[in-house]
Each structure stands twice: as structure tokens, then as C-alpha cells.
C-alpha positions as CSV (number, residue, x, y, z in Angstrom):
1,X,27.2,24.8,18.5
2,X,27.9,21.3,18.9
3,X,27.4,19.1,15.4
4,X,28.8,16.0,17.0
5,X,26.4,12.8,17.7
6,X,26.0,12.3,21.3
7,X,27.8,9.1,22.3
8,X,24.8,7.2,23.4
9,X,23.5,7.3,19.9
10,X,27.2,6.2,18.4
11,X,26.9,3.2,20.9
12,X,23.6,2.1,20.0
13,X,24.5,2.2,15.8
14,X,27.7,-0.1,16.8
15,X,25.1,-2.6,19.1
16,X,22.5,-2.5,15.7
17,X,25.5,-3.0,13.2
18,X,26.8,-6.0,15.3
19,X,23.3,-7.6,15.9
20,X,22.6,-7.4,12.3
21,X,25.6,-9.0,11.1
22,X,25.2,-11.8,13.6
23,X,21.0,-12.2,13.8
24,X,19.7,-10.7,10.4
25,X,22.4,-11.2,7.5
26,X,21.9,-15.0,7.6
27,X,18.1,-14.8,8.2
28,X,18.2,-12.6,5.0
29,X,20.5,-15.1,2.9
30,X,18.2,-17.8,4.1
31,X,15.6,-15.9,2.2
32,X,17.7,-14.1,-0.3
33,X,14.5,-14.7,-2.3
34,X,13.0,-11.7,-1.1
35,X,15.9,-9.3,-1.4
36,X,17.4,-10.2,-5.0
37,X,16.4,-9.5,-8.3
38,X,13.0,-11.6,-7.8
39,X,11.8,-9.6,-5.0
40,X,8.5,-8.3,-5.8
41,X,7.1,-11.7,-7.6
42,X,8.6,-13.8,-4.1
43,X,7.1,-11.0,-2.0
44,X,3.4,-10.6,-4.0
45,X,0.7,-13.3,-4.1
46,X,-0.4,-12.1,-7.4
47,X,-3.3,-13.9,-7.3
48,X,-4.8,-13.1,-4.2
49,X,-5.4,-9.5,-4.8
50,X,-1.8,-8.7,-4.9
51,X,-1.4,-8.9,-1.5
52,X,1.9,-9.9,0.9
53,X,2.8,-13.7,0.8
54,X,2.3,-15.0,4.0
55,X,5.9,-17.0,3.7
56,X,7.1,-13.5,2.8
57,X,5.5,-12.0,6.3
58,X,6.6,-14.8,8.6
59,X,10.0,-13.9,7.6
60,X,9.4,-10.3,8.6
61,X,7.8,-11.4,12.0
62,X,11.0,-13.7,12.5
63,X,12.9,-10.8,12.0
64,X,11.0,-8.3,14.7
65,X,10.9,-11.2,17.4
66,X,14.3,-11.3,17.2
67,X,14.8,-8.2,17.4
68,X,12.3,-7.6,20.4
69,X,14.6,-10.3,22.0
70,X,17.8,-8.3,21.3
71,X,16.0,-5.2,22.9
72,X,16.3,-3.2,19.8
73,X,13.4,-3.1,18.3
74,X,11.1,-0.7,21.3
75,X,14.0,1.3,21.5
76,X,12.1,4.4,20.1
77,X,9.1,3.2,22.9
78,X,8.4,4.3,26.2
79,X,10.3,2.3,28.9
80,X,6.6,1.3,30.2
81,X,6.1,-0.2,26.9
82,X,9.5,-2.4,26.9
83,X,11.3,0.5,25.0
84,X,14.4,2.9,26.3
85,X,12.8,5.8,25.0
86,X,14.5,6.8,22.2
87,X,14.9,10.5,21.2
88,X,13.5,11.8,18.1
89,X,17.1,12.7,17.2
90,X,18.1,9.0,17.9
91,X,15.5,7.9,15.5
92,X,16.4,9.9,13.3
93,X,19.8,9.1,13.0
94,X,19.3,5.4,13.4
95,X,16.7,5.0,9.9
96,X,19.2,7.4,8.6
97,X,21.8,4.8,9.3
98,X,19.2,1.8,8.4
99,X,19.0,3.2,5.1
100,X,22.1,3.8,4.0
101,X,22.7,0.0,4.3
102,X,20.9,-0.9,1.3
103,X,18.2,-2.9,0.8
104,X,17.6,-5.6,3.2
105,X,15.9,-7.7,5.8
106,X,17.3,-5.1,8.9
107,X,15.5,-2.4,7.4
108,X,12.7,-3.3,4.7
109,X,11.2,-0.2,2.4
110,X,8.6,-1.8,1.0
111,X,6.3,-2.5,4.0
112,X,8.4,-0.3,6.7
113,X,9.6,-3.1,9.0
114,X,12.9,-2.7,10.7
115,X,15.0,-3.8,13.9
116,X,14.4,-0.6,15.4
117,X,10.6,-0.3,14.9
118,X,8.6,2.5,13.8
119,X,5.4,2.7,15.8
120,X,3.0,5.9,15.5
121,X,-0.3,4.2,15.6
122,X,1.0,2.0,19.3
123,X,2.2,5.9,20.1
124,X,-1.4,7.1,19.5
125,X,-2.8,4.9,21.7
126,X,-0.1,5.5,24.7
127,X,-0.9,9.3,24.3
128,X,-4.8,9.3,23.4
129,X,-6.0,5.7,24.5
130,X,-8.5,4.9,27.2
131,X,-6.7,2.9,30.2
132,X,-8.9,0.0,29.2
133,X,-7.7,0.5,25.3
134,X,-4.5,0.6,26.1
135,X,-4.5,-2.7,27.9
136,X,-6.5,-4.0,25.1
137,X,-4.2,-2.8,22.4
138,X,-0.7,-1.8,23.1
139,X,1.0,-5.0,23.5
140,X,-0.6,-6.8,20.9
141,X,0.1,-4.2,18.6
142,X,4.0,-4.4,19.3
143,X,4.1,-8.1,19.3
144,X,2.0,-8.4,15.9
145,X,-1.2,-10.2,17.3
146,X,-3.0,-7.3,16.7
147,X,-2.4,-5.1,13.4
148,X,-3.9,-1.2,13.2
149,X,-5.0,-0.2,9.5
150,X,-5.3,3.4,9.0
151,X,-8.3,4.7,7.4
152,X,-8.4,8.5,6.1
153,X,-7.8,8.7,2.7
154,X,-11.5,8.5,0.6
155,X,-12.2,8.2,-3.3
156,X,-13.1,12.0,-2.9
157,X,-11.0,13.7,-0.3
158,X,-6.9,13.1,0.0
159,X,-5.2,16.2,1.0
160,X,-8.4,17.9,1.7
161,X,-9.3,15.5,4.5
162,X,-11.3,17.8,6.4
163,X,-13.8,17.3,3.8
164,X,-14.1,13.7,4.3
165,X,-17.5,12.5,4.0
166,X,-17.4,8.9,6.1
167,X,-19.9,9.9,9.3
168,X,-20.4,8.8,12.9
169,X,-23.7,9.2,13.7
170,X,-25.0,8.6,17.6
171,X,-27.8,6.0,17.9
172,X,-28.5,5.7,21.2
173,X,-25.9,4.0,23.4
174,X,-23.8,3.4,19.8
175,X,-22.4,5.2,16.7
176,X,-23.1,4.3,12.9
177,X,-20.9,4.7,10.7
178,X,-21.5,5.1,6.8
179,X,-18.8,5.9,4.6
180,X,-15.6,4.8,2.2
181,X,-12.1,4.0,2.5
182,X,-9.6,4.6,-0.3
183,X,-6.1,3.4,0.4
184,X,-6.8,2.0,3.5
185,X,-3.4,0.9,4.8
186,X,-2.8,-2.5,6.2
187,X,-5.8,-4.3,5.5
188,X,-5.0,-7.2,4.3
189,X,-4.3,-8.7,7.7
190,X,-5.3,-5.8,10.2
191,X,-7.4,-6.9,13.0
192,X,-8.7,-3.6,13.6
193,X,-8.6,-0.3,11.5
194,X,-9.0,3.5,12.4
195,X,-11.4,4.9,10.7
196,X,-11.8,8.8,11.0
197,X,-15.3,10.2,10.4
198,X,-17.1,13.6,10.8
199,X,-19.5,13.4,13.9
200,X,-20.4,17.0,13.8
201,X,-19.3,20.1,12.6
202,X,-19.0,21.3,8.8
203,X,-17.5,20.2,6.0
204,X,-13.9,21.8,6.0
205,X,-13.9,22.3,9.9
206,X,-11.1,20.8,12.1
207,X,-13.7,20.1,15.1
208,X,-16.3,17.2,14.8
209,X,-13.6,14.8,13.5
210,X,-13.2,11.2,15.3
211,X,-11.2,8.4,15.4
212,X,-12.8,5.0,15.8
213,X,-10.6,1.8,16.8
214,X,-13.6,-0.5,14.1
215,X,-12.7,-3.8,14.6
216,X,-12.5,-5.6,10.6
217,X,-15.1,-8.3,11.5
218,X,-18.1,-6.2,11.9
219,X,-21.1,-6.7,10.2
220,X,-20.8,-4.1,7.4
221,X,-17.4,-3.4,6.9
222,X,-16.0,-4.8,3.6
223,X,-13.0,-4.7,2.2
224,X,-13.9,-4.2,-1.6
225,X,-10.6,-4.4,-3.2
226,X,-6.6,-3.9,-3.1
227,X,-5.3,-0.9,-5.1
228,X,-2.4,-2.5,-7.2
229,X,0.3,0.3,-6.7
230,X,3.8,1.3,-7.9
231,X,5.2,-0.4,-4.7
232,X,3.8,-4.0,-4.7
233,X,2.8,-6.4,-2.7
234,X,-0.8,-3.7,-1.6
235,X,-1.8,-3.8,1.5
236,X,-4.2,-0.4,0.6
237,X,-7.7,-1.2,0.6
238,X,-11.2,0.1,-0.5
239,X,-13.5,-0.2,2.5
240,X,-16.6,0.9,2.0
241,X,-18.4,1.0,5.8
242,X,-22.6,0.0,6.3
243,X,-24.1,0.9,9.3
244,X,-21.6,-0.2,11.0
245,X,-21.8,-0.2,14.6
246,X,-19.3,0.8,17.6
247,X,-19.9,2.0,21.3
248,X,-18.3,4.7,23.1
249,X,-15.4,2.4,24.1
250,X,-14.0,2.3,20.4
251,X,-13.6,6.2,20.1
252,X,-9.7,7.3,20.3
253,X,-9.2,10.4,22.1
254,X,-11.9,13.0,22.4
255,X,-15.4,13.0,20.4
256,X,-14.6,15.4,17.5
257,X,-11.0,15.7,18.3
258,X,-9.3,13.0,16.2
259,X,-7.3,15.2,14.5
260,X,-5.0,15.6,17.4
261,X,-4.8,12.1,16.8
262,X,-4.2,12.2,13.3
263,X,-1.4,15.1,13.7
264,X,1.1,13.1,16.4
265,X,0.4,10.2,13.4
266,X,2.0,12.4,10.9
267,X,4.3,14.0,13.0
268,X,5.9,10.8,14.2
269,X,6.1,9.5,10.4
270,X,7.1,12.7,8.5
271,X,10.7,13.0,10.2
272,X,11.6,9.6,10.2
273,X,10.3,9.1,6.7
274,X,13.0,12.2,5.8
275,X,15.9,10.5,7.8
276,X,15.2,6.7,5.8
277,X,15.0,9.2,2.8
278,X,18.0,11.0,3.6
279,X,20.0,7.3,4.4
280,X,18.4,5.3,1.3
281,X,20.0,8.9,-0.9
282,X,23.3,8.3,1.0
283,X,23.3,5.0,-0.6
284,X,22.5,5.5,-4.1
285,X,25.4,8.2,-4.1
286,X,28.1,6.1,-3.0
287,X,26.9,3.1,-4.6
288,X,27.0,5.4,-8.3
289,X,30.4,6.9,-6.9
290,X,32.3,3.2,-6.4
291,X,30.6,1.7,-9.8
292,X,31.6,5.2,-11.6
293,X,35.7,4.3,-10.5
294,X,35.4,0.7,-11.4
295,X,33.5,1.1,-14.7
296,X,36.3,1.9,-17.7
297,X,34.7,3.7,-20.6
298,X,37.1,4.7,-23.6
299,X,40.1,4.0,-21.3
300,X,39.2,5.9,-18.5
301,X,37.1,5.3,-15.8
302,X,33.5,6.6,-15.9
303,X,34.5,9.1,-12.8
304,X,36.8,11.0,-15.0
305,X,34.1,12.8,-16.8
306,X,32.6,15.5,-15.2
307,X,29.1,14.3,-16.4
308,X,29.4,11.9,-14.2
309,X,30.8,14.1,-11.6
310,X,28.6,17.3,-11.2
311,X,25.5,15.4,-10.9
312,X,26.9,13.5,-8.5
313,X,28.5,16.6,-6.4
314,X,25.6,18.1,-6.4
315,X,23.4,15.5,-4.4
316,X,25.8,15.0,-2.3
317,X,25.5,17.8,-1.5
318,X,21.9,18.4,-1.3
319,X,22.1,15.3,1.1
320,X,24.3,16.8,3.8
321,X,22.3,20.1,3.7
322,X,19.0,17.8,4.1
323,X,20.7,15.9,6.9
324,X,21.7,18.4,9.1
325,X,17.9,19.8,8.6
326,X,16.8,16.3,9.8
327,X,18.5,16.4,12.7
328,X,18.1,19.4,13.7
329,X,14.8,19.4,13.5
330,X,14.5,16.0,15.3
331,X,16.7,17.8,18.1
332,X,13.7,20.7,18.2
333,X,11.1,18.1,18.2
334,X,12.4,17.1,21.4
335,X,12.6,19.9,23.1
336,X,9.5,21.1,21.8
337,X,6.3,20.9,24.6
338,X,4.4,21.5,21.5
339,X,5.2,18.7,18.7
340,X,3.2,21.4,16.4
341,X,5.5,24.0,17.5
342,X,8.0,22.6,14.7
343,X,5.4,21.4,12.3
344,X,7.2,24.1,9.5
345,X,10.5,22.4,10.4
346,X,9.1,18.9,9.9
347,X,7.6,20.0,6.6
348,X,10.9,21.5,4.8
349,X,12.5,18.3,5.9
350,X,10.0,15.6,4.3
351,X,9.3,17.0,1.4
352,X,13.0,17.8,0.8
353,X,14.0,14.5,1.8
354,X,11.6,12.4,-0.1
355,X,12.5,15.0,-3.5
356,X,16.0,14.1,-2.7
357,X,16.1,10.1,-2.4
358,X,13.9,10.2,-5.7
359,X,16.4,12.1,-7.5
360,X,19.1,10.2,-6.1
361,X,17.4,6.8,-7.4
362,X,17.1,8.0,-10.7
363,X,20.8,9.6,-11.0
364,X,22.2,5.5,-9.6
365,X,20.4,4.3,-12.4
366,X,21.4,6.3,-15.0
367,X,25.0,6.3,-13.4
368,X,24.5,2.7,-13.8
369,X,23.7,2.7,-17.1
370,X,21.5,-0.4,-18.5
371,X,22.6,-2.8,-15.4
372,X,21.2,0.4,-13.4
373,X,17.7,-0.4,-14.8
374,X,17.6,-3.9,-14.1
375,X,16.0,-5.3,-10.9
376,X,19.4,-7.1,-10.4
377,X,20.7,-3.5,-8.9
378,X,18.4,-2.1,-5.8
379,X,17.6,1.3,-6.5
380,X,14.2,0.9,-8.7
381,X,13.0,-0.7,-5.3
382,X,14.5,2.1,-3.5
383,X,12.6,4.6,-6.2
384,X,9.0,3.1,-6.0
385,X,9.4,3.1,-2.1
386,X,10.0,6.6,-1.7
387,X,7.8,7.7,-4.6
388,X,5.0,7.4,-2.7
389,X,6.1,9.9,0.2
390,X,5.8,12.7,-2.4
391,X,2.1,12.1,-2.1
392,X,1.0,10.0,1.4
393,X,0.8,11.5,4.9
394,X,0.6,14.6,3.3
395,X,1.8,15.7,-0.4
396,X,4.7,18.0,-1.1
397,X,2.5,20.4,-2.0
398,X,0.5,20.3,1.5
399,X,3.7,20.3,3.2
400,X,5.1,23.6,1.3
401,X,1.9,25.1,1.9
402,X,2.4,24.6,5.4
403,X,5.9,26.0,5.5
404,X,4.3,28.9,3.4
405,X,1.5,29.6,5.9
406,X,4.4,29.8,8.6
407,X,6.9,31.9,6.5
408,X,4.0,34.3,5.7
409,X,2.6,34.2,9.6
410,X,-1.1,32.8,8.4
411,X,-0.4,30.0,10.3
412,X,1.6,29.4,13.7
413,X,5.2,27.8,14.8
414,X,8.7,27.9,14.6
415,X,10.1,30.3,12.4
């Protein structure tokens, strides 16, 4: 077995670490503002709903166009869409990497930006889109003209989103749709939103599920409010949907079969949320390790005591046994004709991941001690980031009972 990174990946991290020292660290200390201990206020228009400043955002599309210039930040596209197609292994070990930097413009947690972009939704639409759609779409998603919310969540169905009670109902040569939106990602400033809705079929049923591409300027389709979160600026809305009105031509994939669609979503976001989990650990560790040898307590520095220590050992532990999950699950993923072929492997690794960076957070600041709990250090950013992952795209408790229904054989995939 070989453990080693393949060289092309090693090459690319050296090209990232040099474009980010040159293009991004002074952009960022331009706009330290952002990054430093006044972070959330600079970043949050608190009286606009709580929503991202748009100073705050034009720094982030700075940061992507030049990024897109350097040809880093397709990398994980196809080569028709401007990217080099970048393995899932690649990805992985490059928001690994990210991560482990810190906090900072090259790879932001709060709203998921990066150098190396992270795409599922423009994926979506290269594997499920209409030749017309993606004409339409793809470009302008990439380049930011045109932003995708994501619409499944409701105020009565998370996990259990087969239940979901927003409906598509044919009128003719169009489709109504009736229905609300908890948590509806991006909408603050998304163009469009995909909005998943039972067309037919029974509650609980995976058939009669579609996705609609609803454009946000339709005559009954109001945004109600931002949910103020843990993790602020919000961009997760309350839409509630009126008789809203779409043809054929705004359908995403098959009538009925958007949960394909919502899967390769999940799929894409799951492992690469576990490798930024699995980086952004890395760092609290050897950020407590470093402060733990400077800091002298009683004469000795804090590292001498093994209270210090064993806590310490352990995630560190825990991280490279998570890691080399990551990855190889990332290396199965490609090599997998079925994505949901490794849908137990992609499980273990989130929800171990996301467990993992959490505890690591916690440990810094208590390592730390009371400059550990001031927003002056990074890790209560890096806590309220990754907080949420226990819960979205799928709770830990969803993703064990998915390993579980594979361990047990109730459910298919890799063993």
C-alpha cells in the first residue's frame, strides 16, 4: 500500500502556498478588519437583518477573481468548465491543507469561500442540467453573477426531508408551488434558489421529489426573515413560497427524481467538509502545543504537565486516524462508478471529522486559558463554524444511522 501523496497534489499545495503569500496575505492585511478580533461586527450588518456587509463580500469576490486569474480556484471543475479536474483526493487534501492555515482570507469558514473553490450546486447542474440550463447557469454561477440558494430544510421536516410538505403541482403548461423554507441558504443575495418539493408520491417516499431552479423575483416568493445563528453574518432564510409559478424549463434533473440531485449535493460537501474539519483540528493542536512550551506556569512550562499533555496526545491522535479515513475515502470516491457506493465511508468520515475539530476548538481554548476565550485568539470562530456540520447536510445522527444501515446490511454499499 502506498500512503505517500502523489506528486501532482504536493506540486499544486507548493503553487497555492506561494500564490497566497504573494496575492492573498496583503489583500487580507488590507482588510485585517475582517480577520482580527472584530471579525463578526466588520463582517455583519446588524441592522439589516444580520446579513453579510457588502464591503465585507467585495472583498471575498476580490479574492475569487484573483484566484480564477491564477487558475486555482476551478481546479476541483471540469476542464470544460475552466477547471483541471481535480480529484476528490486532491480536494481533499487541499481544504485539509487550507485549514490548517488558520483563519484567513485564502480559506474563509464562515461563508465557505476559498482559492480553490468548492462548487456542488455548479456540479449539479453539469451532471443534471438541461443543455439550455447549463448555458444559462454555469458560468455565471462560477464567476458570482448568478448565486444558487439551496432550499430543503422546512419549519417541520430537517433530517426527515422526505416528509417535506412544500408541493409542485402541474397547472397546465406550468407548476405551482406552495410551501416553506427554513434555513434557506444564501438568500440574501441569491439570484435564484433550489427549491425541492413533493410533485407526487407519498409522504416519506424517495420518488415524486423535484428540484426547481425558482428564480427569487417571482411573484410569491418572499423572503420572511434571516435566522440569526451561532455563526453570524445569516445568510439562512425563511421563504415561504405562494403560488408561485415555473415552467418545465426550471425543473433540475428528472420530474420526481431530485433526490439524485440532492445526494451528489451532499456527497460533494460531506468529504470536503471532513478534510476542512480535519485541517482546521490540525491547527488548534499545534497552535495549543507551541502556546503550551512558551507559556511558564510555576516555573515550568505549561507542556510539562501531563494535563496538558494527554488531552493533547489524544487528538492528535484522533486527527491522524480521521485523516487517513479522509483520504482514503476520497481515493474510493474516485474510483467509485457509483458515488453512493461509498456513501458509509463518507458518513464515518464527516461525522468524525466535524466531532473532532469541535473538540479540538474547545481543548485550544481551554489550553489557552482566558486569552483562549477571547476573540483576539481564532478558535471560537473556528468552533461556531464547524458547530454547525454536526447538524446541516445531514446530522451526526443521520450519518451513523447510515453507517448502521450498511454495517447491519439494511441498506447497500461499501463495507
Amino acid at each position: 500500500m502506498d500512503f505517500e501523496i502523489p506528486a501532482e497534489i504536493r506540486h499544486k499545495l507548493e503553487e497555492l502556498d506561494d500564490f497566497i503569500e504573494r496575492e492573498i496575505a496583503p489583500l487580507e492585511a488590507e482588510n485585517i478588519q475582517y480577520f482580527d478580533h472584530r471579525r463578526e461586527h466588520a463582517r455583519t450588518d446588524w441592522d439589516n437583518d444580520g446579513v453579510p456587509r457588502p464591503e465585507w463580500e467585495a472583498v471575498l469576490r476580490e479574492m475569487r477573481r484573483r484566484a480564477d486569474a491564477a487558475g486555482h480556484l476551478r481546479y476541483g471543475l471540469p476542464e470544460e468548465l475552466g477547471g483541471q479536474g481535480g480529484s476528490s483526493l486532491a480536494m481533499a487534501v487541499i481544504r485539509e491543507h487550507l485549514a490548517a492555515k488558520g483563519l484567513g482570507l485564502h480559506n474563509d469558514l464562515q461563508n465557505e469561500s476559498s482559492v480553490v473553490g468548492n462548487f456542488p450546486t455548479v456540479m449539479m447542474f453539469w451532471i443534471y442540467g438541461t443543455e439550455e440550463q447549463k448555458a444559462d447557469f454555469l458560468e455565471p454561477m462560477i464567476t458570482g453573477e448568478r448565486r444558487m440558494g439551496f432550499g430543503l430544510t422546512e419549519p417541520n421536516h430537517g433530517s426527515d426531508a422526505l416528509y417535506l410538505e412544500t408541493t409542485g403541482v402541474r397547472d397546465g403548461s406550468e407548476w405551482v408551488l406552495n410551501g416553506m423554507k427554513r434555513f434557506n441558504t444564501g438568500l440574501h443575495s441569491a439570484t435564484h434558489d433550489l427549491i425541492f418539493a413533493r410533485t407526487a408520491g407519498r409522504p416519506g417516499s424517495p420518488r415524486g421529489i423535484t428540484c426547481f431552479v425558482v428564480p427569487t423575483d417571482l411573484k410569491g416568493f418572499v423572503v420572511e426573515h434571516m435566522w440569526w445563528t451561532f455563526n453570524m453574518p445569516a445568510d439562512h432564510a425563511e421563504v415561504s413560497l405562494t403560488d408561485v409559478r415555473v415552467d418545465d424549463s426550471m425543473i433540475l434533473g428528472k420530474e420526481g427524481e431530485g433526490l439524485a440531485c440532492l445526494q451528489h449535493f451532499v456527497h460533494e460537501n460531506r468529504i470536503r467538509q471532513a478534510a476542512s474539519g480535519v485541517g482546521a483540528a490540525q491547527f488548534c493542536i499545534d497552535e495549543s502545543v507551541a502556546y503550551s512550551r512558551e507559556r511558564i506556569t510555576w516555573g515550568k512550562p505549561l507542556s510539562a504537565n501531563q494535563a496538558i499533555q494527554f488531552p493533547l496526545v489524544e487528538l492528535q491522535t484522533e486527527c491522524e486516524m480521521t485523516r487517513n479515513l479522509v483520504y482514503k475515502t476520497a481515493w474510493h470516491l474516485d474510483r467509485a462508478g457509483d458515488p453512493t457506493d461509498v456513501s458509509s465511508w463518507v458518513s464515518m468520515a464527516n461525522y468524525r471529522a466535524n466531532r473532532l475539530v469541535c473538540e479540538a476548538a474547545d481543548r485550544a481554548i481551554q489550553v489557552h486559558g482566558g486569552i483562549g476565550y477571547t476573540r483576539h485568539k481564532p478558535f471560537e470562530h473556528i468552533y461556531r463554524h464547524h458547530r454547525r456540520y454536526r447538524i446541516t447536510e445531514g446530522s451526526e445522527e443521520i450519518q451513523m444511522r447510515k453507517v448502521a444501515g450498511n454495517l447491519f446490511g439494511y441498506t447497500g454499499g461499501r463495507s
